[in-house]
N, C-alpha and C positions, 0 to 999 in steps of 0.2 A: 504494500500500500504506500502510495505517495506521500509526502508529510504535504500539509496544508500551503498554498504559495506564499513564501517570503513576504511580510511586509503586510497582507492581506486587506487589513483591518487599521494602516497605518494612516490613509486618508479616508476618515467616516463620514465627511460633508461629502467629497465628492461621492462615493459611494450611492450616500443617500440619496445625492439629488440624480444619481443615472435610474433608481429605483425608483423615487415617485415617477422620473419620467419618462417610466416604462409603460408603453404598449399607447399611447398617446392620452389625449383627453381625460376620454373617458374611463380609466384603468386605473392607475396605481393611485396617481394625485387624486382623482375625482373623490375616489373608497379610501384615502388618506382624510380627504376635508370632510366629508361624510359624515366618519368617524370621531373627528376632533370634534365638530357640529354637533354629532350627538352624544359626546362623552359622557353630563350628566347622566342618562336613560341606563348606565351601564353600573349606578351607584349598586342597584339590587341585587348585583350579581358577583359573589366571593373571588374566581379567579373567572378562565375563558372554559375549564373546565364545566363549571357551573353554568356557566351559560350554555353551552352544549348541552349540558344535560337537562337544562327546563327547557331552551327555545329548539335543541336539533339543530341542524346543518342548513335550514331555511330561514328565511327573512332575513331583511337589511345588517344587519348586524352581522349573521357569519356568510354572508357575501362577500360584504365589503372586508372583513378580517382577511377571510382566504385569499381576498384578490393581492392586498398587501405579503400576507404573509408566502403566496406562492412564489411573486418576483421576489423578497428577501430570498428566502429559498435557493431560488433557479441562481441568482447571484453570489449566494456563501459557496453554493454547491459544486459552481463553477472556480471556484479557486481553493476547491477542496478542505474547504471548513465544514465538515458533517453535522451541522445543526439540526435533530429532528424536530420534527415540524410540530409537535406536543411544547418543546422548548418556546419557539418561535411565537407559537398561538398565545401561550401565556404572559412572554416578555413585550410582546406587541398589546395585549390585554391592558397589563399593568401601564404603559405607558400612554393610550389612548385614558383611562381610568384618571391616570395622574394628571390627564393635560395637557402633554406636553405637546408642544407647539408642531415639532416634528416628528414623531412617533418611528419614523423608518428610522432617525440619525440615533432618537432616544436607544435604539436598540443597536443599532450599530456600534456606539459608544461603550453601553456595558459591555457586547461581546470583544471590543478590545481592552476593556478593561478587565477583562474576565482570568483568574489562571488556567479556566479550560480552553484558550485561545494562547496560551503563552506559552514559552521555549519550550517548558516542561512535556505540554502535550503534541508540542510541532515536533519534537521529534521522532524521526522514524523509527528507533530503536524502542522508544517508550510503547510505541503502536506497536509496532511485531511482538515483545513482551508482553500486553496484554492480548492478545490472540493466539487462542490456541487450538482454532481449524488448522485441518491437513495442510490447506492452502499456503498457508503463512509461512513466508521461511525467516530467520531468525540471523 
């Protein structure tokens, strides 16, 4: 397994602004302001988990999340940062919750602030030692 690319997560403004403006218009930015716009509505609900669980994978609300959270996704994933999308949903949750202005960079920021984005997990040696499929050579 490759280690995640060099650097990745070292410009999180640009990052973010390739992410809202993805897929034009009506896509990432549109389900970003959406989201910020109706951040109060999201008081009654504990994490993005809970939301899933009383509202399902319908209506405005985990539309608009997936559409965010697929380009972060499609973006980490492409530079070989392995974010599962359970992480994503939640830390995009919490940050749409809190307010924050930009919810893609909010999230971009912690995961370079993060030690699971740092030396310790880029390296490939750390990867190949915790795997232990046939696959893996060592």
């Amino acid at each position: 397994m490759d280690p995640p690319v060099q650097g990745a997560l070292t410009d999180s403004a640009t990052l973010a602004q390739r992410i809202n403006a993805a897929g034009g218009a009506r896509r990432v930015a549109h389900s970003v302001e959406w989201l910020t716009e109706n951040a109060a509505d999201l008081a009654t609900f504990t994490s993005a988990e809970n939301l899933a669980v009383q509202v399902g994978d319908e209506g405005p609300f985990a539309h608009h999340l997936m559409q965010a959270r697929a380009e972060l996704a499609r973006q980490l994933w492409q530079r070989r940062l392995f974010v599962g999308v359970t992480v994503l949903d939640e830390l995009l949750f919490s940050a749409v919750r809190r307010r924050s202005p930009d919810p893609v960079l909010d999230v971009l920021t912690w995961l370079a602030n993060s030690p699971l984005t740092g030396p310790l997990m880029s390296s490939t040696r750390c990867i190949r030692l915790a795997c232990s499929a046939p696959t893996c050579s060592s």
